[in-house]
N, C-alpha and C positions, 0 to 999 in steps of 0.2 A: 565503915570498913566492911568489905565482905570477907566472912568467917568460911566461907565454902561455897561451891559450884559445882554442875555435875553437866556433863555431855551426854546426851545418850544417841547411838545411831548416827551420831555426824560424819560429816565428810567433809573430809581438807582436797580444795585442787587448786595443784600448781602447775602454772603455764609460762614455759620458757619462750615468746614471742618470736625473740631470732632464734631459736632453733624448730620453732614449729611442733615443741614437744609438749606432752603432759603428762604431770605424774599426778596419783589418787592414794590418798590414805580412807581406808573408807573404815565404816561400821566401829567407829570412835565411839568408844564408852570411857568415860574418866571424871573421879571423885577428887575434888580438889579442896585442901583446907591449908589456911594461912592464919595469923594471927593479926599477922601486921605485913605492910610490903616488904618488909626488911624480914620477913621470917619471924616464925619458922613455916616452912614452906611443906607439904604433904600431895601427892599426886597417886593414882594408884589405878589401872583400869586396863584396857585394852585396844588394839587396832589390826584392819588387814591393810599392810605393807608388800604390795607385787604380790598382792593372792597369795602372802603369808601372815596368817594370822597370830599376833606377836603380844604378849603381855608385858606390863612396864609396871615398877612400884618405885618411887623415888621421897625420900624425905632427904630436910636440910633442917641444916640450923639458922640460927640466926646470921645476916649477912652482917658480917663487918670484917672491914680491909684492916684492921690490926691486928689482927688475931684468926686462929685457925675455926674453921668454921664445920660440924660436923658431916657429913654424908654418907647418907646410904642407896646404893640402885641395884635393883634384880632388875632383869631380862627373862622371858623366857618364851621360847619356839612351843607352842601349843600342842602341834602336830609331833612333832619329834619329843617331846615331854622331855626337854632340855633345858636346863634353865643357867644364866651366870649373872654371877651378883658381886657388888661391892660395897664393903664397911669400913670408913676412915675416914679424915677429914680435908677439907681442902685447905689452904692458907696462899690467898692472894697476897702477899707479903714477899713470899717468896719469888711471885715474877722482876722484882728487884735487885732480890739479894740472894746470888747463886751458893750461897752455905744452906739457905732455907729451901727444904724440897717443899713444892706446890700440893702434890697428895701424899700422904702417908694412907696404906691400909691394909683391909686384908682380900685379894680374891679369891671367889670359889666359885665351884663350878663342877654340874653331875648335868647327867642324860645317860636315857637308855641304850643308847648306841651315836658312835660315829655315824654309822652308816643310813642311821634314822635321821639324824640330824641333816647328813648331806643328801636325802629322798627328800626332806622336805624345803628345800632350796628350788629357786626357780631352774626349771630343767636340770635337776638334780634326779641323780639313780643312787640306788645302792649294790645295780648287776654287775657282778664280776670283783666285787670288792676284798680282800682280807675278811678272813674270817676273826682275826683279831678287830676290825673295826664294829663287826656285829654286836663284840658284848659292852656292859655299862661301863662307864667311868665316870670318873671323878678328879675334880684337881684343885689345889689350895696353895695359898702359897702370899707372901709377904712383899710388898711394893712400896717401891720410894721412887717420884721424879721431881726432879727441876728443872730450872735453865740448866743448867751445868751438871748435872748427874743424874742415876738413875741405878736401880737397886731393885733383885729379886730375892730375895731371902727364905730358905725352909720351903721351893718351891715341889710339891707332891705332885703325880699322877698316877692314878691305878686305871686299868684297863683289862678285865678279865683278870688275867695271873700274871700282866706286865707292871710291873711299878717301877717310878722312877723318881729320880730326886734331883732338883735343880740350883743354881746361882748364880746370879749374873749381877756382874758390877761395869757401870758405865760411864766415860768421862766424855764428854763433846762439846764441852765451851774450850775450843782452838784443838788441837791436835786429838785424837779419836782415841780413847782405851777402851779396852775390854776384858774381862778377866771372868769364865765363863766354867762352870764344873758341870758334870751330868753321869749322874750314876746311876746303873741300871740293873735291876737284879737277874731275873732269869729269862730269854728271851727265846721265844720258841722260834723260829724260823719259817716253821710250815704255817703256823699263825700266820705271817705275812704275805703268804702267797697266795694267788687266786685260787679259788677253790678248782675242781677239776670240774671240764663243762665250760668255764666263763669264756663268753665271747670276749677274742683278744681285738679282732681284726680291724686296723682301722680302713676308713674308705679312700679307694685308691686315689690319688690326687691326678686332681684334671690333666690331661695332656696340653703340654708346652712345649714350642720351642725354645723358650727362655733357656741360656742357662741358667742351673742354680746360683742364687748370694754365695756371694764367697764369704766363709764364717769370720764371725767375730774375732777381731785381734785380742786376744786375751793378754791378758793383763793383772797385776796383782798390786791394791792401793799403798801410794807411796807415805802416804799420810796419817794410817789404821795401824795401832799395836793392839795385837791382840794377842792372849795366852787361853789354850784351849786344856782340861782336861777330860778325858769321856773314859767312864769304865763299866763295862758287865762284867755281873758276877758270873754268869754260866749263859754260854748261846747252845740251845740245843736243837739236834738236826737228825732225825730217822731215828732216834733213840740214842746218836750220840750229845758228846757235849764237850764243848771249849770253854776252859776254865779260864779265869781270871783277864780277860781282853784286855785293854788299855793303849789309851790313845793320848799322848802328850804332845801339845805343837804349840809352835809362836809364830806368830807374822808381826814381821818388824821388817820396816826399808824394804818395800817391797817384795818379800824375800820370803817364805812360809817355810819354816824348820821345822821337821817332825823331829823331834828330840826322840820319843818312843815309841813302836807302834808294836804291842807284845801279845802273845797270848799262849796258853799251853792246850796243846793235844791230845787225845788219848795217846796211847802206848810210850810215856813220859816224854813225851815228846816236846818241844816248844818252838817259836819262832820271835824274831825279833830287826823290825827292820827301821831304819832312821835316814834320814838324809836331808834334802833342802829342795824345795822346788818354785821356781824362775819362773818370768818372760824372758825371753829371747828371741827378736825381732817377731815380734808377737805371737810366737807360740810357747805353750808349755815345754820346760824345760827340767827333769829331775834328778839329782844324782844323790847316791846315798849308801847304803852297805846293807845286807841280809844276811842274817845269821841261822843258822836251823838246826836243831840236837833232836837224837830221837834213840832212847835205851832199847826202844821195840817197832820197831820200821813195818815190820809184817801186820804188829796189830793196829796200829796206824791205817795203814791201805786197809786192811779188813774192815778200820770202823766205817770207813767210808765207798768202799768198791769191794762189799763182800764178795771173795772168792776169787777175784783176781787174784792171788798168789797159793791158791790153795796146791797145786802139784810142785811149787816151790820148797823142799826140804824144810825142815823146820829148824835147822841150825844156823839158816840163811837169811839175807834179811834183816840182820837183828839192831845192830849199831851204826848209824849215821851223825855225821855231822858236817859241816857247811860252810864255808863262811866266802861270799861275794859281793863285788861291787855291781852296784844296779842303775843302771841309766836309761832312761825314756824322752822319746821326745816323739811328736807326732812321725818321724820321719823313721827310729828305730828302735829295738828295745835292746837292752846290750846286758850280758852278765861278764864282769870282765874279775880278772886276777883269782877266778873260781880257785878255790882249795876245799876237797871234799874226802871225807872215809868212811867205805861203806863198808862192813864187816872186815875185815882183811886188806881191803884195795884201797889206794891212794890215785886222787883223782884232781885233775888240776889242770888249768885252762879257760875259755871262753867262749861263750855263744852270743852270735849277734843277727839278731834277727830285724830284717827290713822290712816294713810296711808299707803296701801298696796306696796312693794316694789316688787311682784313678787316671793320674794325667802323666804324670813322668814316670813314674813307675807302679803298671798295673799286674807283676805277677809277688807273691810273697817272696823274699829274699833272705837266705841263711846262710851264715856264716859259721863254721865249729872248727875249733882247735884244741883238740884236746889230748891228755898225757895219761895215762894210767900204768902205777910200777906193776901189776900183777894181778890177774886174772883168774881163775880157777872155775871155769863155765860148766864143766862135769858138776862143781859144788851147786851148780843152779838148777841142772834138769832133771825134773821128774822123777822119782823116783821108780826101779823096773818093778813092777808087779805082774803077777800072772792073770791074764786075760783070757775071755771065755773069743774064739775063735769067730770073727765078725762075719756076718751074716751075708751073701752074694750079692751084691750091688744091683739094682736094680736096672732096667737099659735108662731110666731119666738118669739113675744115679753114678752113671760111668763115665769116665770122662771125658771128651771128645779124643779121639786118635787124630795125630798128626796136628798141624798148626804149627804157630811160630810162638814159645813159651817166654820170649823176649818182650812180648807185648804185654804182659802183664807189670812191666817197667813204666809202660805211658801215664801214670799219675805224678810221674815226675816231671813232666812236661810243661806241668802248669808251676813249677816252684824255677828259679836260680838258685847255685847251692855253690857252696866251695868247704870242704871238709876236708881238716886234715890232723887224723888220727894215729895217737904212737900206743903201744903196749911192750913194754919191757921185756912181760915174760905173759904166756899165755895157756892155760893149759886145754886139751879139749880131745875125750876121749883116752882118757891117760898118757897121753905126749904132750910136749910143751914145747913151744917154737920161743926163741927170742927176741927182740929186738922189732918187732911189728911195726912194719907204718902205709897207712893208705893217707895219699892225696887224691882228691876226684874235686872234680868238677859239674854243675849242670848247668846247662847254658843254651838257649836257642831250640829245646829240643834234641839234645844229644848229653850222653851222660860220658864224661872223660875221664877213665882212670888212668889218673898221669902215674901213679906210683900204685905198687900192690906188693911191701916187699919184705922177705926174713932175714935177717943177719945169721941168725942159727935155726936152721931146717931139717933136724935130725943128722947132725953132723955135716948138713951143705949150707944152702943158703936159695931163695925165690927170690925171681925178680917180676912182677909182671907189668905192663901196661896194653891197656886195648879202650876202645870207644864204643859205644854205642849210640848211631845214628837213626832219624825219622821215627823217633820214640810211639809220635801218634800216627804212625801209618804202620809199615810194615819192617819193625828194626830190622837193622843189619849190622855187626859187629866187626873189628880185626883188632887182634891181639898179638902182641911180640911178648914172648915167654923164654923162663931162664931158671930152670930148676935143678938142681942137685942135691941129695939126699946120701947119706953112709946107709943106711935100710928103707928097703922101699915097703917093708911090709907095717912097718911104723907110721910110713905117709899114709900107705890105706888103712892103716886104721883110727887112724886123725879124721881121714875121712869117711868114718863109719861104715869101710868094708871088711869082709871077712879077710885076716891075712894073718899069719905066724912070722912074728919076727925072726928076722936072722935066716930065713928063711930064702928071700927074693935079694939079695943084694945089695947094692949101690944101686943109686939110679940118675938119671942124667936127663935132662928133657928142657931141649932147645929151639925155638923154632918160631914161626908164624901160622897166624890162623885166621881165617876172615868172612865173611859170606852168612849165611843162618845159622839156624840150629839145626836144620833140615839139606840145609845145602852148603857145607864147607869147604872152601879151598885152604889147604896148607902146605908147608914146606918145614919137617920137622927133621931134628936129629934126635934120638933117642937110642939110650944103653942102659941095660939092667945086668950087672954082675959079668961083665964081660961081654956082652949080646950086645951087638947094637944095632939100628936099620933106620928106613928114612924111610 
């Protein structure tokens, strides 16, 4: 009986004849000890695998098919100073009989970095990687398979300041289960991003006339249950942090049900949204509900867009809440049965937005319908403070004379739009109009305001409509107008001119209008306090 062997320097080559290939294990060093052929068995040494030089340590027990047999194996990458190992036993007993798992043990597993590990892989880098993959980790964790199941238990990782905690239970002798946890404590964000610098760019792909594959029918398994849970305790991002994450879902009958997907905000804020997501003639399909509360809306935006609302009042802002149906599918994204209050205002309605697919429809498409009981937009702007007297513009900094100021509308050109907006009551400037509603349209390159109109207009009532056409050339506009007013000096100061109510009278203004902003044809009626002229 030989008690032991040793290889030193060898070289294994394997030649696959029909494929004309070869593979080389080289520089094979290995300490070999047995007692008997039946075990126990000891192995322990080295080899370079694709010009990676890999260490192996294996013991066993005694082989017999009645009983479980013990094992142990480390791995370890040389170059990347990584190593992973296993301690338990196997039992061939178990390829029989599906209540008997085949291993029971325990894995583990450290290295000085992801990123060392993945540099020392064949045509492996570590440029441009997370700076989370840079630091050590570690990971432990408890294993059971068979024919018929399979088990993770007390699964650990640590990664710098990332740790996580794992479970996983699995059925697959006839119908698929899975029942899956993962907890995760404090997750940095910027941790996962490229550093600044990393080359992003990939290389351009060859010129083709080919079309593109048209994508994969998606799909979701009719035969797979599974229940997911996933929670962080804290994601944090530029110094802020989302508290308590959590993510609950089932796939069952082809059908994946997020039960819960939650997390809270700064400024007490939270969100929570649920639903169900589909194939439907082989596209993704979602429908589901979105909820959103928020005690402090202002410190919200601040933790994340500092200073966006800083000339914003501080009284403003403050209380929101939310609550929407939410529909996606590749073709549109839909918020429907919206009901929303944001300080004061009640807001309620729908937005449906269409997405361009390239071939039948290649411009972004919006759809808005929406209600609002009351307004109060004085309560939003800026507050007046005294200003030191701005300095003489320079000639770069003046602004060209003359032109057509209609052109600065042509970014609507590239969207379709249908918008139709109501406001109960509106205030602005200290008067308040009633009864508001625009319908517009965009379409072709022309913007259509089919409606622009007041039910109460300082004791009269507006009506307008006009178009504006050749959005990306040189617009031209005509408008049919219909205004009357009990004070006109009320109008102008709605529209932030100097005027003394009670002052200029009624007023009346009737008429058409058409042509630039530089070249107007009209045909008007107009009267103020008695005064009238055309």
């Amino acid at each position: 009986v030989i008690k032991s062997a040793s290889i030193e320097g060898g070289t294994l080559i394997y030649k696959d004849l029909a494929k004309g290939t070869e593979q080389k294990v080289e520089n094979l060093n290995i300490d070999l000890a047995l007692d008997s052929l039946s075990g126990p068995f000891q192995a322990e040494g080295g080899a370079t695998v694709v010009n990676i030089p890999l260490g192996f340590r294996i013991k066993t027990g005694v082989l017999d098919l009645t009983k479980a047999m013990p094992l142990e194996l480390a791995f370890n990458l040389t170059d990347a100073n990584a190593e992973i190992g296993f301690t338990g036993q196997v039992n061939a007993a178990g390829a029989e009989n599906p209540d008997t798992p085949i291993v029971t043990g325990k894995l583990t597993g450290k290295g000085d970095s992801v990123a060392k590990l993945l540099a020392a892989l064949p045509g492996g880098s570590a440029d441009g990687l997370p700076p989370l993959l840079g630091q050590a980790f570690s990971l432990d964790g408890d294993v059971q398979a068979g024919v018929a199941t399979a088990k993770v238990e007390n699964f650990t990782l640590a990664m710098g300041d990332l740790t996580a905690n794992a479970g996983v239970n699995a059925t697959y002798q006839g119908p698929v289960k899975v029942d899956a946890k993962l907890a995760i404590g404090r997750l940095d964000l910027e941790q996962l991003m490229p550093p600044e610098g990393a080359k992003t760019e990939a290389a351009a792909p060859a010129a083709t006339n080919e079309a593109p594959p048209a994508p994969a029918a998606f799909s979701l398994p009719a035969d797979v249950t599974a229940n997911a849970e996933v929670t962080v305790q804290q994601i944090a991002y530029k110094g802020q942090a989302i508290d308590d994450t959590k993510l609950v879902a089932e796939l069952a009958n082809s059908e994946l049900t997020i039960k819960s997907a939650s997390a809270k905000l700064p400024g007490g804020s939270a969100v929570n949204l649920s639903g169900a997501l589909t194939a439907q003639n082989g596209k993704p399909n979602f429908a589901g509900a979105l909820k959103a509360d928020s005690t402090n809306l202002r410190e919200l935006i601040e933790a994340f867009a500092p200073g966006a609302v800083k000339d914003v009042p501080a009284d403003r802002l403050r209380q929101l809440s939310l609550t929407t149906r939410v529909g996606y599918n590749p073709a549109q994204v839909e918020l429907g049965d919206l009901s929303a209050t944001l300080d004061q205002s009640k807001l309620s309605g729908g937005v449906v937005v269409a997405l361009p697919d390239g071939v039948q429809r290649k411009q972004l498409g919006l759809g808005v319908g929406l209600s609002i009981d009351k307004l109060n937009l004085d309560g939003y702007m800026p507050v007046a403070s005294a200003k030191a007297e701005p300095a003489a513009a320079t000639t770069a900094e003046k602004p060209a004379e003359g032109g057509n100021p209609l052109k600065a509308l042509a970014p609507l050109a590239d969207y379709s739009a249908n918008v139709d907006l109501r406001a109960g009551a509106l205030t602005l400037n200290q008067q308040q109009i009633s009864g508001l509603r625009l319908v517009a349209s965009v379409a072709g390159g022309a913007l259509d305001v089919k409606e622009l109109s007041v039910k109460d207009f300082q004791g009269g009532k507006a009506n307008i409509a006009a178009k504006v056409t050749d959005l990306k050339g040189d617009p031209k506009f005509a408008a049919d107008f219909d205004i009357t007013a009990k004070d006109a000096g009320r109008v102008l100061q709605m529209a932030g001119m100097p005027a003394e109510k009670g002052k200029l009278g009624a007023l009346s203004l009737k008429g058409t209008a058409s042509g630039t902003p530089t070249d107007v044809a009209y045909d008007v009626n107009a009267g103020m306090a008695g005064i009238g002229f055309q």
